[in-house]
N, C-alpha and C positions, 0 to 999 in steps of 0.2 A: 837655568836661572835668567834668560834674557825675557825681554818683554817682543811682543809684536802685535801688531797690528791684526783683526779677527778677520778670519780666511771669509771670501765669499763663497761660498758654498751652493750649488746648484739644489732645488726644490724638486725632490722624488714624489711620484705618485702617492697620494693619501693611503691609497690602500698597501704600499709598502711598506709605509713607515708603520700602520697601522699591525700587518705584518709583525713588525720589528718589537713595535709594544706590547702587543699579546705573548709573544715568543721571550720579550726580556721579563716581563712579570713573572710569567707561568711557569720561569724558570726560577725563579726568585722562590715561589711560592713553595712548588715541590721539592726544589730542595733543603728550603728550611722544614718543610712536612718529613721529610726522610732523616735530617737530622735530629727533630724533635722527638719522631718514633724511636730511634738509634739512642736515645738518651734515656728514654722513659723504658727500653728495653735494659739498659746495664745500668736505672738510676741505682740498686742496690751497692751492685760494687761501687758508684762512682761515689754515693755518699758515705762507703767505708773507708775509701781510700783517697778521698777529698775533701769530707768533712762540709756536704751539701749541709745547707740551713732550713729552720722549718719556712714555709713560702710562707707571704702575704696574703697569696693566690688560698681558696681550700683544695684538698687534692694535688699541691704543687710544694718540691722542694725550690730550695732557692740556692743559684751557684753564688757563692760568693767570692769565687778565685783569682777576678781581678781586681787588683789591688788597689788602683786608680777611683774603681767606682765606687768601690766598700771603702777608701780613706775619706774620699770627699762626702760622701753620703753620711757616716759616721760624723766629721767635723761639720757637717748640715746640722746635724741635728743635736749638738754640742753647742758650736755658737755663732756658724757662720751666718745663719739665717737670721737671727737675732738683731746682730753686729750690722749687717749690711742694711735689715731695716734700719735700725739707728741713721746708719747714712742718709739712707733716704730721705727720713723725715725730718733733719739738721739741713740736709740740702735744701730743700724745701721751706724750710722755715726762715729760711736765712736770706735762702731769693728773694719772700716777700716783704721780709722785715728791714733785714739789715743786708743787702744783695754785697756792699765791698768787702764785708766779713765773711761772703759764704768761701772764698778758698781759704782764710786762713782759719777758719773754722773747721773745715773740713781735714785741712790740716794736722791740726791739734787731735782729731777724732781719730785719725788714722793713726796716728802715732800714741795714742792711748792705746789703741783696740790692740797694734800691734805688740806691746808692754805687756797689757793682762796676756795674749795668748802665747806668747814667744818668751814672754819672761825678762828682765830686765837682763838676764845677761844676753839672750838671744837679740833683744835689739841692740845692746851693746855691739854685739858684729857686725852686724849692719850700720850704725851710727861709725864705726872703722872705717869700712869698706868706703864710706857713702864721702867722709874728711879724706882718708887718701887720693880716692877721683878724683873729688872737687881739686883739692893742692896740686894733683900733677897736669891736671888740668888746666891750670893758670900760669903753666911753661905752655902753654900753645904748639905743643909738640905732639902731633897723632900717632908716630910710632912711642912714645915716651907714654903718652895714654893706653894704647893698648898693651904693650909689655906689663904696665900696672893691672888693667884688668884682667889678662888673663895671669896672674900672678894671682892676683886675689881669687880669682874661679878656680885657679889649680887647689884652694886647700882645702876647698872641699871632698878632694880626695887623700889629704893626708890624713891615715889611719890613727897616729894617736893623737892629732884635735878631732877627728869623730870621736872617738872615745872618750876627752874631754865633754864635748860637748852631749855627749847623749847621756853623761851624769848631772846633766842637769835636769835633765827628764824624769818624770815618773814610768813612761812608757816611751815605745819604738816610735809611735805615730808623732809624739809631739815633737821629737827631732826631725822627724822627716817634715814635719810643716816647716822648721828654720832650714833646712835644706833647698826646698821650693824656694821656700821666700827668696833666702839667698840669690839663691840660680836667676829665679827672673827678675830681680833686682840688679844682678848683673851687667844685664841689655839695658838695664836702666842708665845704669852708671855710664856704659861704654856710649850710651847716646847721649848723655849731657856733655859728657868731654869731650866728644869728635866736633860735638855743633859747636860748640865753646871754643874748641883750635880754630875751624874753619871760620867761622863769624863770628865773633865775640859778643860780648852785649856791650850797652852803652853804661847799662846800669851800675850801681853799686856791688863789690862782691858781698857784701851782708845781703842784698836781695836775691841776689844769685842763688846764693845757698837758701835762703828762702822757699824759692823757686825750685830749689832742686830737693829738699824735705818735700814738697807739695808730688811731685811727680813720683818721689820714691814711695809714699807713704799714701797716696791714692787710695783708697781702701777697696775698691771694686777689682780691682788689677792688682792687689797687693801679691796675693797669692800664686796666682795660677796667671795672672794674662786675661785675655788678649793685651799682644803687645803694641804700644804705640810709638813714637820716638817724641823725642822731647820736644821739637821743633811744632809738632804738631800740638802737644798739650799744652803747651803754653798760648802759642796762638790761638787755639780754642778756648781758653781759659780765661782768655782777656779780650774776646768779645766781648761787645753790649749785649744785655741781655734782651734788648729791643732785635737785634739782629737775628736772636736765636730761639726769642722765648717761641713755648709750646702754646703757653696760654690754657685755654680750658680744653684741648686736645690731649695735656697729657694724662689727665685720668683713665679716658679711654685708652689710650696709647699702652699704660700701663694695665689695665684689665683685659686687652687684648694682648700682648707680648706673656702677661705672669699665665694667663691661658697656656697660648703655645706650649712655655717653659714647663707647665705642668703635664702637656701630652707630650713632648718629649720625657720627661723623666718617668710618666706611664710604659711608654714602648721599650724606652730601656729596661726598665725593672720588668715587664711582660716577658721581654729577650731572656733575662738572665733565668725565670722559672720554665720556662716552653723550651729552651735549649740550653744546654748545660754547655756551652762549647768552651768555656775556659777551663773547664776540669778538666775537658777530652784534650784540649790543645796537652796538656801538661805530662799525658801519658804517652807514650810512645806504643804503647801497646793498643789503647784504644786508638791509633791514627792509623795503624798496620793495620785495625779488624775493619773501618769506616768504608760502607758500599762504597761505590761512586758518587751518586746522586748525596750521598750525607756528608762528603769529602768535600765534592764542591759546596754544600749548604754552609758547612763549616769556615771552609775561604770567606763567603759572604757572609757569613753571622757574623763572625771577628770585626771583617773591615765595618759594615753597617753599624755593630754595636759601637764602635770607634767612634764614627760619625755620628752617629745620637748623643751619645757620652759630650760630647764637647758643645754640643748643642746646647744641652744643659750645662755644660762648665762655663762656656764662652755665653751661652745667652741672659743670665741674668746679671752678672756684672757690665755687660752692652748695654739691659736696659737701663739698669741705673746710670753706665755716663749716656748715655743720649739724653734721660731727665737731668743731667747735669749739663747738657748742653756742649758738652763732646760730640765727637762725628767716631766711634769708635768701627774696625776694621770687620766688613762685611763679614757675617758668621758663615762655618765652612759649607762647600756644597756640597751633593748626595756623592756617593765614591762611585755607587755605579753606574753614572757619567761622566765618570773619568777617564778618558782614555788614553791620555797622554803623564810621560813624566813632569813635562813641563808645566800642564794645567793642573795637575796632584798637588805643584806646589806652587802655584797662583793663586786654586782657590781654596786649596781647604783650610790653610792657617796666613789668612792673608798678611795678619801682623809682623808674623814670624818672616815674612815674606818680602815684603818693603822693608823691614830690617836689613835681613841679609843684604837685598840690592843695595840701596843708602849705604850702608855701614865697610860692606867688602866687595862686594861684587863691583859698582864702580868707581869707587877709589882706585882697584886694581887693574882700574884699566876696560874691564865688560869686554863689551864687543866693539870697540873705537880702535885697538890696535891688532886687530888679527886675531888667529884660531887659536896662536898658540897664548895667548891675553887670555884670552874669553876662556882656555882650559883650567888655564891655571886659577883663576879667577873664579871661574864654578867651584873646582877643587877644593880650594881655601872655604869658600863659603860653607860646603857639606861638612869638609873638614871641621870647622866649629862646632857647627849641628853636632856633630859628633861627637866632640868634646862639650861643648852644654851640656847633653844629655846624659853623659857618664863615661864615654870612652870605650865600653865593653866593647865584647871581644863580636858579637851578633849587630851589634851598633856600628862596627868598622864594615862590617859585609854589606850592611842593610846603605851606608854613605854610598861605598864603593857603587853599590849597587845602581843606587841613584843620580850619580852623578853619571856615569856609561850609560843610562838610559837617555840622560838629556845632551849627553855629546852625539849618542846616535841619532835621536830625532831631530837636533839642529843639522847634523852630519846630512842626513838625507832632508831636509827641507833646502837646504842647499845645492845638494847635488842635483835634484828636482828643479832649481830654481836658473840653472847654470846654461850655459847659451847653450850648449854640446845636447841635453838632454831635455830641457822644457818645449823649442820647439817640435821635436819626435812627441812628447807628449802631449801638446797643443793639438795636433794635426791627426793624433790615430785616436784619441778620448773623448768623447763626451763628455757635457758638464756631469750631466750626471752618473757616468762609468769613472770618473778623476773622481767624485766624491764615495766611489762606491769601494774606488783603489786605496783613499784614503781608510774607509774605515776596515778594509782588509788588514792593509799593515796596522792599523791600530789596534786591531784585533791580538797582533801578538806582543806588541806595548804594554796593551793592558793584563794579559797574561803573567810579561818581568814583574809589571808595577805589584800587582794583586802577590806575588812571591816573594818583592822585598817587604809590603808589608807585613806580610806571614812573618818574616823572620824579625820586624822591627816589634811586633806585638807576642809574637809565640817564642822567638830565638829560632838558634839556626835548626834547630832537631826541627823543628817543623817545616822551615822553607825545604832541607834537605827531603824529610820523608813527603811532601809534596812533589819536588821535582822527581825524585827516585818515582813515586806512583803514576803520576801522571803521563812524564816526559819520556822516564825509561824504559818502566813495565808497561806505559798505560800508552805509547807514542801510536798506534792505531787503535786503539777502542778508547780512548779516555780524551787524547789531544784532541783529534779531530771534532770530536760535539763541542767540545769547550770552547776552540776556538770561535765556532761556528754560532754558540753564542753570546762570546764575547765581543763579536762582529755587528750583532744586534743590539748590543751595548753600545758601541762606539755609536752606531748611528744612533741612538736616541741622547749620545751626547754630543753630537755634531750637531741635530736637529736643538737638542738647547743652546749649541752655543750661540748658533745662526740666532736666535731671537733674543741673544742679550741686546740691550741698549749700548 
């Protein structure tokens, strides 16, 4: 969870790297070919005992076993596509007509749209939630703020208000939309009361609250995120729009971005027909019969289809605040240049990210008073994660998991950095044998990391029957290639990270 400064990195021969990129594709390639063959051999039983749909595709069933893509895809085409254009063109009309209407217009929109689809008692919780914050908020007391929010995020697991509230539903999905909401309206709540303790405003509290309906009630963010903090939407918010406008760039802006958005949600929905791996993930018997080659396609299908999935969730509520003149939080990077704990969660959910920092990580201290600060301080932050997300019992493994990955890799960037051991390595390495040690050890980083995701997206039956194949049974014929190209991984994520800006 700390930040640092980006490693300089020594520049390896073209044709190594070159090496490294043929070897990480071709690996990519065939083993999604071997998962795809492995699915189209058992698609009979998988769509007896799965309930595969007819494809899009001709000649193609369609998995539809995760729940994430088939909720949001479903509520696409019900009203969120609808709704969000609304936004758009209220944003827009408002900028050129009447520009100091467009947030409380915006406003008013969100807080309708939320009404028709959550129901007048579903925003009644929220309208709770959002008056308790505010009021404990105005004690300027940050432990008093947060005992209230996680008090209010705790009832979303008490068992008879769900059952309350899912009789207000016709169906399962429309509760789980007030569940989301809820949830990420949560960090909403917990970021307007910690900035409101620390700095207060000058303003009015009728603005205040103003100000905080506009951020809770957002329509692009309402649901899902990307998350921002208050400090920032506001300040964005009340720019001039001479500072920020797009001008006649943003049409293009916009028929190049709704592009993208449409070939990401192509490659996903192509994933779901070409590889059925959310079915496979679900059975324990197809993970036991899965070659090699379709075992690992499987690890990367999951993690990849994760990464495209939020491309699409996160990329078109981005575009519309960027046409609102927001600065919304870089959409996530590829996973299979990930090679570290630490960069998994820098870059793939940056919002969620600067959150956790801002909010817990240095309040409690970070890395300003020692190791043992900076543990407990990580701890707490996963520790929430954990708690936001449900608390289950594969959600504690998958934190646990996470956070001893990022104790180790600070652990040894440390140790590495320490008078006793940097100069031995200064004196017997090369720049480019130190960059080549690095992606050695990162090689088996990204091996934990690719296993806690397993278990963060498939549960623990999967990270287990993973480790048992690979690490147990599979620790000289199955370990040794994987790492070796999980080594060619790291390096084509060193080589990107050397040319961020």
């Amino acid at each position: 969870m700390t930040s640092k400064s980006k490693a300089h990195l020594a520049p390896l021969p073209w044709t190594e790297i070159l090496a490294y990129w043929l070897l990480s594709f071709g690996s990519h390639l065939y083993s999604f070919y071997e998962l795809h063959k492995f699915s189209k051999e058992h698609e009979a039983g998988l769509e007896r005992e799965m309930q595969l749909e007819k494809g899009l595709l001709k000649g193609f069933k369609r998995d539809p076993s995760d729940f994430e893509w088939s909720f949001w895809t479903e509520w696409a085409k019900k009203s969120l596509l609808l709704t969000l254009t609304g936004h758009g063109i209220i944003s827009r009309l408002t900028s050129i007509f009447y520009p100091k209407l467009r947030v409380p217009a915006l406003t008013i929109y969100g807080l309708l749209v939320a009404s028709i689809v959550l129901g007048v008692k579903g925003v009644s919780v929220l309208l709770v939630h959002l008056v308790l914050s505010f009021s404990v908020a105005q004690l300027h007391r940050p432990t008093l703020s947060w005992v209230c929010s996680l008090l209010l995020l705790s009832t979303l697991h008490i068992q008879p208000l769900q059952e309350v509230q899912r009789g207000w539903y016709k169906t399962e999905e429309e509760y789980y939309l007030l569940l989301f909401s809820v949830a990420v309206c949560g960090l909403r709540f917990i970021s307007f009361s910690l900035e409101h303790c620390w700095c207060p405003q000058e303003c009015s509290g009728v603005v205040q609250l103003c100000w905080l309906f506009s951020y809770t009630f957002y329509h692009p963010f309402f649901y899902n995120g990307p998350i921002v903090t208050y400090r920032d939407y506001i300040e964005q918010m009340q720019r001039s729009a001479e500072e920020s406008d797009r001008g006649a760039s943003a049409l293009g802006y916009l028929v190049l971005r709704s592009g993208r958005i449409v070939l990401w949600w192509c490659i996903a929905e192509y994933m779901t027909h070409v590889m059925y791996m959310h079915s496979i993930q679900s059975n324990e018997t197809y993970l036991e019969m899965l070659p090699p080659w379709a075992l690992g396609g499987l690890a990367l299908a999951l993690v990849q289809f994760f990464y495209v999935k939020y491309l699409v969730l996160f990329g078109l509520p981005s575009m519309l605040a960027t046409l609102d003149k927001l600065v919304p939080p870089k959409l996530p990077s590829c996973v299979s240049i990930m090679y570290s704990f630490t960069g998994m969660w820098r870059h793939f959910d940056e919002g969620l990210y600067r959150w956790l920092i801002r909010y817990i990580y240095v309040p409690l201290g970070g890395s300003r008073h020692g190791p043992i600060y900076k543990m407990l301080a990580t701890a707490l932050a996963f520790g929430f994660v954990c708690l936001w997300h449900g608390g289950h019992d594969y959600l504690q493994y998958w934190a646990l998991m996470n956070w001893a990955g990022v104790l180790v890799e600070n652990g040894l960037k440390s140790l590495f950095a320490s008078p006793l051991i940097h100069p031995i390595v200064e004196q017997n390495f090369s720049p480019a044998m130190k960059r080549r040690s690095i992606a050695f050890l990162s090689a088996f980083f990204t091996a934990m990391l690719i296993l806690s995701n397993l278990v963060f997206l498939g549960g623990t039956h999967v990270g287990r029957i993973f480790w048992k194949r690979v690490f147990i049974q599979g620790w000289s014929t199955m370990a040794p290639p994987m790492l070796a190209f999980l080594y060619c991984f790291a390096q084509i994520g060193l080589e990107w990270t050397s040319r961020l800006p």
